[in-house]
mmCIF file as Biopython writes it, N, C-alpha, C and O atoms, coordinates in Angstrom:
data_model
#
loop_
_atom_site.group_PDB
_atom_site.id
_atom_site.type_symbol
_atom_site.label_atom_id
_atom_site.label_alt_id
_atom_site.label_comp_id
_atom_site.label_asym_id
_atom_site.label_entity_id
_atom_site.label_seq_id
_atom_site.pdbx_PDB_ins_code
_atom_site.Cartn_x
_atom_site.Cartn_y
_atom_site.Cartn_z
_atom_site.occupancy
_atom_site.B_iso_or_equiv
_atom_site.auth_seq_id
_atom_site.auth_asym_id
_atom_site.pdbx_PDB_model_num
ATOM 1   N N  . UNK A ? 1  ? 99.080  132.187 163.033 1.0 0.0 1  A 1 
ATOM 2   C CA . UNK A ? 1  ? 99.023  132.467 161.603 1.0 0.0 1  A 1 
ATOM 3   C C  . UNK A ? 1  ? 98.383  131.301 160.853 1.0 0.0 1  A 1 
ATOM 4   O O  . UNK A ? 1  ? 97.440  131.547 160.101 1.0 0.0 1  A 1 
ATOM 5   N N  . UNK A ? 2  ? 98.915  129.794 161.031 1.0 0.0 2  A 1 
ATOM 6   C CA . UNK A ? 2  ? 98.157  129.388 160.426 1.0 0.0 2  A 1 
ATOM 7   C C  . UNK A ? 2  ? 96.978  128.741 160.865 1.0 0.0 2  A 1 
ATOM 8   O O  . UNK A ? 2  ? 96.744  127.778 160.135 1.0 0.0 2  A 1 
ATOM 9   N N  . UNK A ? 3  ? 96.024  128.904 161.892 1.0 0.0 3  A 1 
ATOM 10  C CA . UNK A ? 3  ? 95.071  129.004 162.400 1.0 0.0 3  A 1 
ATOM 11  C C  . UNK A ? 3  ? 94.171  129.957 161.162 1.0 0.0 3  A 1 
ATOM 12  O O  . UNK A ? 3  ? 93.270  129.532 160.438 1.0 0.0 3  A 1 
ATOM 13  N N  . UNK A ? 4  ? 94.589  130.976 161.192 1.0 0.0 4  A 1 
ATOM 14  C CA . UNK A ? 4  ? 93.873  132.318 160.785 1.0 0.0 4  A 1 
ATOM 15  C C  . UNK A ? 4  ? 93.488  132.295 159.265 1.0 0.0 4  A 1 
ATOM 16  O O  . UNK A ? 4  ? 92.689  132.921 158.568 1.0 0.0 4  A 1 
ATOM 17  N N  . UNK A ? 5  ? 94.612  131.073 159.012 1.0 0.0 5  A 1 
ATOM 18  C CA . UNK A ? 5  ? 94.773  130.575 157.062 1.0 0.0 5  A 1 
ATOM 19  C C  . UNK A ? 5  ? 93.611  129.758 156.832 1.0 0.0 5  A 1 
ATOM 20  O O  . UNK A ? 5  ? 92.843  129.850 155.874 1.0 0.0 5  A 1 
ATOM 21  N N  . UNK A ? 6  ? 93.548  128.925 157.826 1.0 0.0 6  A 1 
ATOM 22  C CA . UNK A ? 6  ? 92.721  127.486 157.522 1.0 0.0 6  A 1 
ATOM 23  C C  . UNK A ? 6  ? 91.272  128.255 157.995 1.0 0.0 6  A 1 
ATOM 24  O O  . UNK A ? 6  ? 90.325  127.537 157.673 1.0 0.0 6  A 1 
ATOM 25  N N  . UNK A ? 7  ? 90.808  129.571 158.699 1.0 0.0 7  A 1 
ATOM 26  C CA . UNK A ? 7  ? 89.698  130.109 158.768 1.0 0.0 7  A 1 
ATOM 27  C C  . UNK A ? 7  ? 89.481  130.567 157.742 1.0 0.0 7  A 1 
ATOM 28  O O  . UNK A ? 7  ? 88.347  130.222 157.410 1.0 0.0 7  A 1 
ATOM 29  N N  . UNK A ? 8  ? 89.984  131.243 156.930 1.0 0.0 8  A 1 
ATOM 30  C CA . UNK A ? 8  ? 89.841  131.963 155.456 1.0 0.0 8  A 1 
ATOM 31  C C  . UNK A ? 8  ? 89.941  131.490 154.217 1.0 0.0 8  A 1 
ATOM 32  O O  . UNK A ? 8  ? 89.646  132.104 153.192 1.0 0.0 8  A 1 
ATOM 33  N N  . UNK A ? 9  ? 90.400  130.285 154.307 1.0 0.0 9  A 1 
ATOM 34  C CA . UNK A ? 9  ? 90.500  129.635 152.792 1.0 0.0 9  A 1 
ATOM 35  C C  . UNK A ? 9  ? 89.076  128.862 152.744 1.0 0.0 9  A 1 
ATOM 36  O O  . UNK A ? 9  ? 88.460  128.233 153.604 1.0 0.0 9  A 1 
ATOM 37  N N  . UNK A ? 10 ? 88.857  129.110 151.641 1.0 0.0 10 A 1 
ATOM 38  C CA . UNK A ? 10 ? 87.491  128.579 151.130 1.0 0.0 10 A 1 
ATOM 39  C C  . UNK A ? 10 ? 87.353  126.856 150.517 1.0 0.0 10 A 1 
ATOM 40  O O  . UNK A ? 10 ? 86.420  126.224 150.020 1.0 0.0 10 A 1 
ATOM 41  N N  . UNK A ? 11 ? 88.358  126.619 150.749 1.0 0.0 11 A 1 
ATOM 42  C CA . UNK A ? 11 ? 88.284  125.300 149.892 1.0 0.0 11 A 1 
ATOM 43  C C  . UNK A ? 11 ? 87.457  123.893 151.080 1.0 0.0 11 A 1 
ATOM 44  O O  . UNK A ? 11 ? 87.282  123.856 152.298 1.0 0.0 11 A 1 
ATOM 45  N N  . UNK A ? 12 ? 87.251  123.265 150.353 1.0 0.0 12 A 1 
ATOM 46  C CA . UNK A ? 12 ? 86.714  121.910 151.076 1.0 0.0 12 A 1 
ATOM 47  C C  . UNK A ? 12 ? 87.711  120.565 151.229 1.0 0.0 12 A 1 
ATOM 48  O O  . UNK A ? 12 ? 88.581  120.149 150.464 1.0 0.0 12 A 1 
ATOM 49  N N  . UNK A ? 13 ? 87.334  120.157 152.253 1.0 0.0 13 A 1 
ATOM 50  C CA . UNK A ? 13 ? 88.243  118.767 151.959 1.0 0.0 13 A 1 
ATOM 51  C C  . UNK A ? 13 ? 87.668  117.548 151.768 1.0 0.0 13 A 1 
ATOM 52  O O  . UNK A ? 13 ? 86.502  117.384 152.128 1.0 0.0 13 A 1 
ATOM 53  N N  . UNK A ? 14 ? 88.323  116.610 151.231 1.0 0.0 14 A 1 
ATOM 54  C CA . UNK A ? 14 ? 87.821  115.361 150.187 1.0 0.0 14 A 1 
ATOM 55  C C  . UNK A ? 14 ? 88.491  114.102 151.259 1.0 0.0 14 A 1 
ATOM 56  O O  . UNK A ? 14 ? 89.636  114.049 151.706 1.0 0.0 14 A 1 
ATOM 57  N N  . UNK A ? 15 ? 87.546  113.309 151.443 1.0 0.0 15 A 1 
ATOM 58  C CA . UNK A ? 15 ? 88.183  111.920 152.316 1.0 0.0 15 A 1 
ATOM 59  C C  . UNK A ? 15 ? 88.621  111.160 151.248 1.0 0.0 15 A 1 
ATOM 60  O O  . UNK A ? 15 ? 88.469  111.380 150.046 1.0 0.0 15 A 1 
ATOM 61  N N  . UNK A ? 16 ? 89.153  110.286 151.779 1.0 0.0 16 A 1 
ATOM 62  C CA . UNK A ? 16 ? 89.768  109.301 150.749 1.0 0.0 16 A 1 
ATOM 63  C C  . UNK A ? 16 ? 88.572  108.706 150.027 1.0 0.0 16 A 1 
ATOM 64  O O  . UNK A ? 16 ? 88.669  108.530 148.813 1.0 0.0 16 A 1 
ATOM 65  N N  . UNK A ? 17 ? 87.391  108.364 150.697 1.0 0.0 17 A 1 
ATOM 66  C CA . UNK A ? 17 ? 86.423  107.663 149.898 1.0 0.0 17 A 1 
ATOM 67  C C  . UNK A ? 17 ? 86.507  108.334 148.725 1.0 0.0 17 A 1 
ATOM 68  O O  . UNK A ? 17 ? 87.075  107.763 147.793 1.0 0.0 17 A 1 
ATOM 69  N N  . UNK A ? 18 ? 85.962  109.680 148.529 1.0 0.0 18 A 1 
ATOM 70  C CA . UNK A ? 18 ? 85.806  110.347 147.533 1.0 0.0 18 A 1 
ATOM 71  C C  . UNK A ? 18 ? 87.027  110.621 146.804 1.0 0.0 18 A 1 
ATOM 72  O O  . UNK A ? 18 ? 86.860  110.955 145.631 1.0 0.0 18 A 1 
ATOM 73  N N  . UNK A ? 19 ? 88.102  110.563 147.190 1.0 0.0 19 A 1 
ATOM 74  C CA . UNK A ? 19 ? 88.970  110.282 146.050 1.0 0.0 19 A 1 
ATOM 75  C C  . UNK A ? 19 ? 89.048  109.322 144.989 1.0 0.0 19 A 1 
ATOM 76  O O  . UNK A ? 19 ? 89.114  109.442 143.766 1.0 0.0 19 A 1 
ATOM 77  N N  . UNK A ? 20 ? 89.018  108.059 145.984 1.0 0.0 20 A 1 
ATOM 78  C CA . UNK A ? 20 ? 88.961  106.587 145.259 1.0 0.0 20 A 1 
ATOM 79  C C  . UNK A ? 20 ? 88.184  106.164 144.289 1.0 0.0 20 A 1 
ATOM 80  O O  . UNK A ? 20 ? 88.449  105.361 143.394 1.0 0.0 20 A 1 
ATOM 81  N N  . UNK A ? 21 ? 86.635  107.077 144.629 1.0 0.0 21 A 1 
ATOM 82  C CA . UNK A ? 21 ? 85.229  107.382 143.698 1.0 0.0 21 A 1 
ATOM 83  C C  . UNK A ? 21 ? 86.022  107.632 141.952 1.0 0.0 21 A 1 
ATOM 84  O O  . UNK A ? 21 ? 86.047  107.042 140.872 1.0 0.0 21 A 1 
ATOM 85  N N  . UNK A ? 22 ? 86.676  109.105 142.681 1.0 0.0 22 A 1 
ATOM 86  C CA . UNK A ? 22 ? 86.846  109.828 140.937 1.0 0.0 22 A 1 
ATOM 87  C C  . UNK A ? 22 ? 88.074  110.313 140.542 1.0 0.0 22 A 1 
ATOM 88  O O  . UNK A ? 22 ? 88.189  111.166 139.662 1.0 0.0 22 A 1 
ATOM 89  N N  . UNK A ? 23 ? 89.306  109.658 141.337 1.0 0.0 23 A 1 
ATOM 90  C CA . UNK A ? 23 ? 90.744  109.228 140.580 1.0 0.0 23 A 1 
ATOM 91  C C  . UNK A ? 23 ? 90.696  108.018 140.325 1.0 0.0 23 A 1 
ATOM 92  O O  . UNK A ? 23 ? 90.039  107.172 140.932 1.0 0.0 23 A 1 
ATOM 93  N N  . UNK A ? 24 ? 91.685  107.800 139.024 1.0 0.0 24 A 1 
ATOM 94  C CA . UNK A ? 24 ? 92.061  106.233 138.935 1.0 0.0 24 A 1 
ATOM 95  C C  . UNK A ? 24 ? 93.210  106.371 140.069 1.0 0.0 24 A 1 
ATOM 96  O O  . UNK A ? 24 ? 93.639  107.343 140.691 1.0 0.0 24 A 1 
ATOM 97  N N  . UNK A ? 25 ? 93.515  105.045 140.078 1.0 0.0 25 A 1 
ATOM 98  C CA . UNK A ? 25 ? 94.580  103.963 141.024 1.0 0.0 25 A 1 
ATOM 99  C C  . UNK A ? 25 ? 95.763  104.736 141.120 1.0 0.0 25 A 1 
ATOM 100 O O  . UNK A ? 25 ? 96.137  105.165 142.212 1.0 0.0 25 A 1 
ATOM 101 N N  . UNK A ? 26 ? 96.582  105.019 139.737 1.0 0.0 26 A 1 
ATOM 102 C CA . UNK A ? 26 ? 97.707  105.358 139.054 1.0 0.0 26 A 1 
ATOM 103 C C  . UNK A ? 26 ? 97.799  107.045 139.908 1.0 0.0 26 A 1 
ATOM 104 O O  . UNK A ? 26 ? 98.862  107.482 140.348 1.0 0.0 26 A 1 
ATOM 105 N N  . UNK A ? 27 ? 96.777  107.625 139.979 1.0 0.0 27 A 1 
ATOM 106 C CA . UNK A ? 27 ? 96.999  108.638 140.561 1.0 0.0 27 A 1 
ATOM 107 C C  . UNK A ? 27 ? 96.676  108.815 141.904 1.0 0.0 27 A 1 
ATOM 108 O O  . UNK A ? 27 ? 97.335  109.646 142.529 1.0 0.0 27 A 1 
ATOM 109 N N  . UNK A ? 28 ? 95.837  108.230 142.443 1.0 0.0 28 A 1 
ATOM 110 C CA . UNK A ? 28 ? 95.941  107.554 143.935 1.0 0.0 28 A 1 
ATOM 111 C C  . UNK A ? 28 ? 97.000  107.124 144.793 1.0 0.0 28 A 1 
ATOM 112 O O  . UNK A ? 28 ? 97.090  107.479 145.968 1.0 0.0 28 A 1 
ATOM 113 N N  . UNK A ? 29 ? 97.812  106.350 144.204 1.0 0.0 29 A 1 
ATOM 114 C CA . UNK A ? 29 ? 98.705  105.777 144.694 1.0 0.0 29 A 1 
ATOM 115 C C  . UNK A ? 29 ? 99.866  107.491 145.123 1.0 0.0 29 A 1 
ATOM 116 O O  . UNK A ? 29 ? 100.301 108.017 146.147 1.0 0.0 29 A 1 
ATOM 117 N N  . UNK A ? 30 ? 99.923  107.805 143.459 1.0 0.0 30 A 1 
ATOM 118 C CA . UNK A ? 30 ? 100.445 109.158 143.880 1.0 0.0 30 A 1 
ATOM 119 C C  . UNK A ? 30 ? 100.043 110.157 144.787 1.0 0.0 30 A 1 
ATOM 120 O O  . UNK A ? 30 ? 101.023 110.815 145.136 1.0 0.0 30 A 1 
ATOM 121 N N  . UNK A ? 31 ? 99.024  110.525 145.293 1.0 0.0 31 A 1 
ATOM 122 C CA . UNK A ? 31 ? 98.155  110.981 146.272 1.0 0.0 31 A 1 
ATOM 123 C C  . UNK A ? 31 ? 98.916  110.178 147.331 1.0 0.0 31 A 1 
ATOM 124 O O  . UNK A ? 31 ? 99.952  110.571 147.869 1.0 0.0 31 A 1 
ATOM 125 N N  . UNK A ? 32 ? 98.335  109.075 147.565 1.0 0.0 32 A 1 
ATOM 126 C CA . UNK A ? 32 ? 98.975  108.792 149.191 1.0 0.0 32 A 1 
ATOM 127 C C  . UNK A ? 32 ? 100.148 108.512 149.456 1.0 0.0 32 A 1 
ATOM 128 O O  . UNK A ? 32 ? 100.531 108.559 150.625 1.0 0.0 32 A 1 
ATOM 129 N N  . UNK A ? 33 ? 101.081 108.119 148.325 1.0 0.0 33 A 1 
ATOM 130 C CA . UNK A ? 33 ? 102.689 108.624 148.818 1.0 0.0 33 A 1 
ATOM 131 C C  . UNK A ? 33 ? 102.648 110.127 149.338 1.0 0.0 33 A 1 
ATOM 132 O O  . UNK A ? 33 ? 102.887 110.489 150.490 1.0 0.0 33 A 1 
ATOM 133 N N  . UNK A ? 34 ? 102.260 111.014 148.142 1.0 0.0 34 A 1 
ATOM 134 C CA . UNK A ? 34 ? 102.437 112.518 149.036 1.0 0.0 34 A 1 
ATOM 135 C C  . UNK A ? 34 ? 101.825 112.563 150.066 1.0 0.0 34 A 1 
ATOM 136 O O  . UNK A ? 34 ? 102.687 113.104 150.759 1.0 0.0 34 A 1 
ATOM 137 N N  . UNK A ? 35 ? 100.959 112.408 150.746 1.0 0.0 35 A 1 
ATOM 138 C CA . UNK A ? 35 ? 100.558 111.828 151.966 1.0 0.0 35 A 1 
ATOM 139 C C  . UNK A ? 35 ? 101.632 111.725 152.846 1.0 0.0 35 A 1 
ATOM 140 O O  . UNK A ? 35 ? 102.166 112.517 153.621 1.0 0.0 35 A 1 
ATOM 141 N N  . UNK A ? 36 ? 101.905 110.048 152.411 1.0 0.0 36 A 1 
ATOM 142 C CA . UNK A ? 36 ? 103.177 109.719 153.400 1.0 0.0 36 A 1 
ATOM 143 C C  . UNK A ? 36 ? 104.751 110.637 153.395 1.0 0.0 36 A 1 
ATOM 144 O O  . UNK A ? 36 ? 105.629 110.757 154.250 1.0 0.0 36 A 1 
ATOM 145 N N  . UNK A ? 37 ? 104.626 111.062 152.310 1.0 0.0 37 A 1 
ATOM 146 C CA . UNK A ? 37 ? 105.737 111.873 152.236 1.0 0.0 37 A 1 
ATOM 147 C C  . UNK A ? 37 ? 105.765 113.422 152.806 1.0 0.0 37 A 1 
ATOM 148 O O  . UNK A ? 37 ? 106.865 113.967 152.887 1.0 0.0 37 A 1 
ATOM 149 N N  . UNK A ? 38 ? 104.720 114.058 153.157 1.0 0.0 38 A 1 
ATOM 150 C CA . UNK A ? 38 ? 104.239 114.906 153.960 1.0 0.0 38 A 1 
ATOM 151 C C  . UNK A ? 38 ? 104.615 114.530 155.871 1.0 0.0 38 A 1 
ATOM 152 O O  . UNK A ? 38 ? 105.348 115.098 156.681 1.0 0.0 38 A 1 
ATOM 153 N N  . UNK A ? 39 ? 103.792 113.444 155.963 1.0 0.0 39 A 1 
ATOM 154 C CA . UNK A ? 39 ? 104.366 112.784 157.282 1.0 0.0 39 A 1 
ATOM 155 C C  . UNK A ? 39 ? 105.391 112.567 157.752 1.0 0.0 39 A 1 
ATOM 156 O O  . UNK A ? 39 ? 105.582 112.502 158.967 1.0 0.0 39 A 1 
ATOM 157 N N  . UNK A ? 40 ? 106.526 112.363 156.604 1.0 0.0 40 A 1 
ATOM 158 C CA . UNK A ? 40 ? 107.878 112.063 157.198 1.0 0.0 40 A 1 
ATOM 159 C C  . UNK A ? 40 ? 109.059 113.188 156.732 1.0 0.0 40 A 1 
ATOM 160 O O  . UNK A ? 40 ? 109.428 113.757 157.759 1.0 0.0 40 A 1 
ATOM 161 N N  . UNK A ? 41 ? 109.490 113.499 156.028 1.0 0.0 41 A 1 
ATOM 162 C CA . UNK A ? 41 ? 110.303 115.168 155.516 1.0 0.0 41 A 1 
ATOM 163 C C  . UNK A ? 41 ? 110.125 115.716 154.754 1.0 0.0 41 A 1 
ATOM 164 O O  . UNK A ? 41 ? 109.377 115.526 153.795 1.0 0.0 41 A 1 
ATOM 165 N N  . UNK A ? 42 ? 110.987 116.794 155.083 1.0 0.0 42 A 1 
ATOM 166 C CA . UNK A ? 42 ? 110.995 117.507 153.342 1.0 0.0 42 A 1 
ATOM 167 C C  . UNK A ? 42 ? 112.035 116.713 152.278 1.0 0.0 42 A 1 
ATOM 168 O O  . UNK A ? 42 ? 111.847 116.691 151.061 1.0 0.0 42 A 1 
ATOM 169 N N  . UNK A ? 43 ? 113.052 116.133 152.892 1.0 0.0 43 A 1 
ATOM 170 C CA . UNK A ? 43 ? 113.580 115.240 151.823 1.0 0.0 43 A 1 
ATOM 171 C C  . UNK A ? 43 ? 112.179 114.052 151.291 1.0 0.0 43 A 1 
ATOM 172 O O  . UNK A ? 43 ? 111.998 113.605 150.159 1.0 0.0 43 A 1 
ATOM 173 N N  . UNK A ? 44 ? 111.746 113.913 151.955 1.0 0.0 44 A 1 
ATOM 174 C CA . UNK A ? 44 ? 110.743 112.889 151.262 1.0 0.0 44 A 1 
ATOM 175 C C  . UNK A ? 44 ? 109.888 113.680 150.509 1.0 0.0 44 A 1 
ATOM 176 O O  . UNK A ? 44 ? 109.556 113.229 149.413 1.0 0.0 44 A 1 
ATOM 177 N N  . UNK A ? 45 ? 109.514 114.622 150.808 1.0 0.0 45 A 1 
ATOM 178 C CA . UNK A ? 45 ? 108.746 115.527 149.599 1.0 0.0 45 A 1 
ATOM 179 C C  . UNK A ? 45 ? 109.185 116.109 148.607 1.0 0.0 45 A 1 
ATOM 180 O O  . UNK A ? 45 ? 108.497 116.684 147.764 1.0 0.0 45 A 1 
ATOM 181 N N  . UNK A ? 46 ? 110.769 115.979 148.624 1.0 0.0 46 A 1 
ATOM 182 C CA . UNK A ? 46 ? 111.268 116.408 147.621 1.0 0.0 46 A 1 
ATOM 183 C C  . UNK A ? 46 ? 111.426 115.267 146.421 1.0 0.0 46 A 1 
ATOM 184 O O  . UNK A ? 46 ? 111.156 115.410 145.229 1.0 0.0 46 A 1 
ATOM 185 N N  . UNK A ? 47 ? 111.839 114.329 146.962 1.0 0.0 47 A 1 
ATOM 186 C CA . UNK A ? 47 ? 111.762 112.922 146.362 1.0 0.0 47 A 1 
ATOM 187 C C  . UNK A ? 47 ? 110.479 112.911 145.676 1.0 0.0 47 A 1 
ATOM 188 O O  . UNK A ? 47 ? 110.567 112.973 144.450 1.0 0.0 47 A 1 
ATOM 189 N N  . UNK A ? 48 ? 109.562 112.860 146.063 1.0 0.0 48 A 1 
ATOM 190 C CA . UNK A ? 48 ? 108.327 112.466 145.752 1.0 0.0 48 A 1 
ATOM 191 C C  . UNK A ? 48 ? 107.750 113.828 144.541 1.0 0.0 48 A 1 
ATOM 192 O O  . UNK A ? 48 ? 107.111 113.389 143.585 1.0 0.0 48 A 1 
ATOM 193 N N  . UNK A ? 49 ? 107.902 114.933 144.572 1.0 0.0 49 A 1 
ATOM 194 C CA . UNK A ? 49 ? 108.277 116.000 143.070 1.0 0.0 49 A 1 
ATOM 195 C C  . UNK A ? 49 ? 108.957 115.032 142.677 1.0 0.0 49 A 1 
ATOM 196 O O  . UNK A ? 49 ? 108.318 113.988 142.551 1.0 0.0 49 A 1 
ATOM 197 N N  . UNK A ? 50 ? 110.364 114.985 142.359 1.0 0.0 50 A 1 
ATOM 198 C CA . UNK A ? 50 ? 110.908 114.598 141.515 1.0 0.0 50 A 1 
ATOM 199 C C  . UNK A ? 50 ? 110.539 113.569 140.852 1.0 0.0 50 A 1 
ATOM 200 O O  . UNK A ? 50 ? 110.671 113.726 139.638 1.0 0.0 50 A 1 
ATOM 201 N N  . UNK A ? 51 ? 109.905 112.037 141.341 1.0 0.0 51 A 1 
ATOM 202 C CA . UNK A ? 51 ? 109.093 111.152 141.076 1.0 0.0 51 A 1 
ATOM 203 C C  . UNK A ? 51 ? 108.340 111.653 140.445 1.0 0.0 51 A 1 
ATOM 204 O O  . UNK A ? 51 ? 108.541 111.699 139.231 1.0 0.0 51 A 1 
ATOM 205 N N  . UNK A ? 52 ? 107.050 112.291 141.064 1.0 0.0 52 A 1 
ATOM 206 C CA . UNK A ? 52 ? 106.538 112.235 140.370 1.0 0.0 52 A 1 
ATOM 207 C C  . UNK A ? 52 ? 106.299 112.791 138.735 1.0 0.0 52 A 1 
ATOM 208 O O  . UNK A ? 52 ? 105.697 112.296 137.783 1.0 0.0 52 A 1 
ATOM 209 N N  . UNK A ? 53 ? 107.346 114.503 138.972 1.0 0.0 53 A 1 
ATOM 210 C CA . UNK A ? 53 ? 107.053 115.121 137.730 1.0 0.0 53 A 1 
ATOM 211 C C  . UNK A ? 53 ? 107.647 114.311 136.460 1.0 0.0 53 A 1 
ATOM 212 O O  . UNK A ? 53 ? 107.423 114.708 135.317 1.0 0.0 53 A 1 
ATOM 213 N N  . UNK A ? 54 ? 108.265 113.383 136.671 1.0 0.0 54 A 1 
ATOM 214 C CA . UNK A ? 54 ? 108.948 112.460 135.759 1.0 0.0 54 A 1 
ATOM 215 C C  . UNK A ? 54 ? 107.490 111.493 135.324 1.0 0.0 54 A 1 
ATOM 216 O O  . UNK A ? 54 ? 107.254 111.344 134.125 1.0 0.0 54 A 1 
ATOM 217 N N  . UNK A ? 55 ? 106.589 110.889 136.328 1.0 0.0 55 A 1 
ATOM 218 C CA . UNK A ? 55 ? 105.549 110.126 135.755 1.0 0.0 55 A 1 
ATOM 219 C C  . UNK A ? 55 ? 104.066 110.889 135.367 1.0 0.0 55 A 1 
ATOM 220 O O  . UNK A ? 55 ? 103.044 110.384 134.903 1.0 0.0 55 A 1 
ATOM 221 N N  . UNK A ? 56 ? 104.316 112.104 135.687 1.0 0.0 56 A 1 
ATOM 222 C CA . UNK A ? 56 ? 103.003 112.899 135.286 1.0 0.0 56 A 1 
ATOM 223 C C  . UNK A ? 56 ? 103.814 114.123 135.106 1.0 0.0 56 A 1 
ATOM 224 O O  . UNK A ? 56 ? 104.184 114.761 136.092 1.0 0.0 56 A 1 
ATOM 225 N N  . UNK A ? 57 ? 104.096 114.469 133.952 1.0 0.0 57 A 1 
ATOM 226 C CA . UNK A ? 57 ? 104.887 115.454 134.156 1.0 0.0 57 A 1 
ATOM 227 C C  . UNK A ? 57 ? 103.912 116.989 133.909 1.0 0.0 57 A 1 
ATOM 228 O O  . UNK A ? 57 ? 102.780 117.092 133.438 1.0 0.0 57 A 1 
ATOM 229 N N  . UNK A ? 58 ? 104.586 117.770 134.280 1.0 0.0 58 A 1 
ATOM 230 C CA . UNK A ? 58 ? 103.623 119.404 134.952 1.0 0.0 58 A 1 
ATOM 231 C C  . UNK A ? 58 ? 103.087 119.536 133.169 1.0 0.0 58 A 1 
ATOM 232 O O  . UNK A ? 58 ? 103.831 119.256 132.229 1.0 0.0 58 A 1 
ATOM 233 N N  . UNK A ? 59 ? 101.906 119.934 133.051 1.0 0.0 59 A 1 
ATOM 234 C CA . UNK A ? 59 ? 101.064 120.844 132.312 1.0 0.0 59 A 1 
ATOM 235 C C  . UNK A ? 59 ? 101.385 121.937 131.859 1.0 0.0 59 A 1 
ATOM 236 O O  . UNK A ? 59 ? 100.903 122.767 132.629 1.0 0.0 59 A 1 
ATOM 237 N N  . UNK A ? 60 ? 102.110 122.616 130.772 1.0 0.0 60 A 1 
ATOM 238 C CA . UNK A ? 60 ? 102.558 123.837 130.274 1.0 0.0 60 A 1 
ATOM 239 C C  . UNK A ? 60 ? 101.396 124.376 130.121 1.0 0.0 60 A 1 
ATOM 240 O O  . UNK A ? 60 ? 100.672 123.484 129.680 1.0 0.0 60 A 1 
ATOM 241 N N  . UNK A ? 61 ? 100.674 125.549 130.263 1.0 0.0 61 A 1 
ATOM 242 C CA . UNK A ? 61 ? 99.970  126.613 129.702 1.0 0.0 61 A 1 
ATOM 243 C C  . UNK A ? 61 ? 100.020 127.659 128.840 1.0 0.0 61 A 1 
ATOM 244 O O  . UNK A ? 61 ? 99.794  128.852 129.043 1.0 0.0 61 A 1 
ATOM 245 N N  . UNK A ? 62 ? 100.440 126.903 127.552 1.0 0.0 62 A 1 
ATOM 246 C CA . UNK A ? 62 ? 100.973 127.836 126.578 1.0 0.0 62 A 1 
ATOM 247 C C  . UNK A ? 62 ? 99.836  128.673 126.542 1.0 0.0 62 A 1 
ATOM 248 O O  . UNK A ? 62 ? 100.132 129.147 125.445 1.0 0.0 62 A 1 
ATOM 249 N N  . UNK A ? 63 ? 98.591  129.356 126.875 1.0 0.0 63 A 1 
ATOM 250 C CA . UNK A ? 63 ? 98.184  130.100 126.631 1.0 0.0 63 A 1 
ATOM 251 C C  . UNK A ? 63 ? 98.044  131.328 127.392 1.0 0.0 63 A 1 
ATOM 252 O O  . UNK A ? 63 ? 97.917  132.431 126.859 1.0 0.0 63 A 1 
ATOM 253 N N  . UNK A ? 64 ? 98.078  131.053 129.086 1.0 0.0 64 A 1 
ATOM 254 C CA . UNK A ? 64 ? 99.013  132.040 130.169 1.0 0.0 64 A 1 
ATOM 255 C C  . UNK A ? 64 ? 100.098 132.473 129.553 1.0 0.0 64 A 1 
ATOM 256 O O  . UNK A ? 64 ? 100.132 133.650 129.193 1.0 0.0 64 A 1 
ATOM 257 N N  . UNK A ? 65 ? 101.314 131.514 129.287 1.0 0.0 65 A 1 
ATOM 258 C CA . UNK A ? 65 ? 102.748 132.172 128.743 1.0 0.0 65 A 1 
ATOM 259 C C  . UNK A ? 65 ? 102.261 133.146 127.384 1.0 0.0 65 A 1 
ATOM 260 O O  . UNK A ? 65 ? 102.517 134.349 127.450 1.0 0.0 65 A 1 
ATOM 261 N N  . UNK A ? 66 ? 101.794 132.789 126.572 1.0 0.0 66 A 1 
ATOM 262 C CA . UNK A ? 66 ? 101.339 133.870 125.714 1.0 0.0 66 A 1 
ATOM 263 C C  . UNK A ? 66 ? 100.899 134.809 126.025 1.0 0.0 66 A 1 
ATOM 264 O O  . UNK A ? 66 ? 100.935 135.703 125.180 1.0 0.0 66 A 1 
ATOM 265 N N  . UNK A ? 67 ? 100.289 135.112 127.304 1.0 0.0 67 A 1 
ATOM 266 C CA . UNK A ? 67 ? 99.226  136.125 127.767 1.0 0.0 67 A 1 
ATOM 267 C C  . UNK A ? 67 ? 100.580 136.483 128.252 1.0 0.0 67 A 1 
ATOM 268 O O  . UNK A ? 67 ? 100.926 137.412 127.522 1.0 0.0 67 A 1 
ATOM 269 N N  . UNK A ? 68 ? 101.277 136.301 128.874 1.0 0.0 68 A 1 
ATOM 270 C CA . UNK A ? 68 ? 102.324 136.873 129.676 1.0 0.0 68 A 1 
ATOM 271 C C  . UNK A ? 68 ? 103.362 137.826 128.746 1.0 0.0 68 A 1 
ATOM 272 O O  . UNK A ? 68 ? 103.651 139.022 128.760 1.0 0.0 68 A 1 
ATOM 273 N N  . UNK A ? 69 ? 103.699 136.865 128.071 1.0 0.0 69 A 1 
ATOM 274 C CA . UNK A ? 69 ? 104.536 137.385 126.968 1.0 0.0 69 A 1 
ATOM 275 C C  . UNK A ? 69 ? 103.867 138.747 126.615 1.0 0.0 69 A 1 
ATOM 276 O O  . UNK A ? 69 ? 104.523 139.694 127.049 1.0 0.0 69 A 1 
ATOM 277 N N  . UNK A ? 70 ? 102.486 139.175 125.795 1.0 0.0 70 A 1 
ATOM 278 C CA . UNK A ? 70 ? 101.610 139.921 125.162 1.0 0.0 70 A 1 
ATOM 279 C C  . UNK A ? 70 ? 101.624 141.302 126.407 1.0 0.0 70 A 1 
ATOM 280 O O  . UNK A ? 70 ? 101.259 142.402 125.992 1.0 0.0 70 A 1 
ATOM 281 N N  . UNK A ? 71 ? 101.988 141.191 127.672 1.0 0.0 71 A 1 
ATOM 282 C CA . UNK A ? 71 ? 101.753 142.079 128.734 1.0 0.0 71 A 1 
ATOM 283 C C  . UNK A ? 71 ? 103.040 142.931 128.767 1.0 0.0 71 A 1 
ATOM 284 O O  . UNK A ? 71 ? 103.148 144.111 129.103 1.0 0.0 71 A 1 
ATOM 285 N N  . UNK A ? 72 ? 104.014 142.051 128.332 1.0 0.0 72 A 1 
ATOM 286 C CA . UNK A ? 72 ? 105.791 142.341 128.714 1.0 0.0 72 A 1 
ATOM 287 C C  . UNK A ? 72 ? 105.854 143.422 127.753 1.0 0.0 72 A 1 
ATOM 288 O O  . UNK A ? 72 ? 106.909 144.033 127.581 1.0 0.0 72 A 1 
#
């Protein structure tokens, strides 16, 4: 199955060079904790949400939720 995922998804992948290019630091750093936190559990990935949504916290789309709302 996930063989069959990673044949069909269209996306590309980015080396670190090219990260380093066109993130700042501040979000880099966040990048390769999730990284490392990928490597070692899901408690560490859970940690690492919680971290982070506290220092970058998630993006509301009040204009989806409006669209949503307008459908209901």
């Amino acid at each position: 199955m996930r063989f069959w995922w990673q044949l069909v998804m269209s996306y590309q992948e980015v080396s670190m060079d090219e990260l380093s290019r066109n993130v700042g630091t501040p979000k880099l750093d966040v990048i390769e904790a999730l990284i490392s936190a990928i490597r070692s559990s899901h408690a560490d990935i859970d940690a690492w949400i919680t971290t982070t949504q506290q220092v970058f916290p998630v993006i509301q789309d009040r204009g989806f939720s409006a669209a949503q709302d307008n459908e209901s």
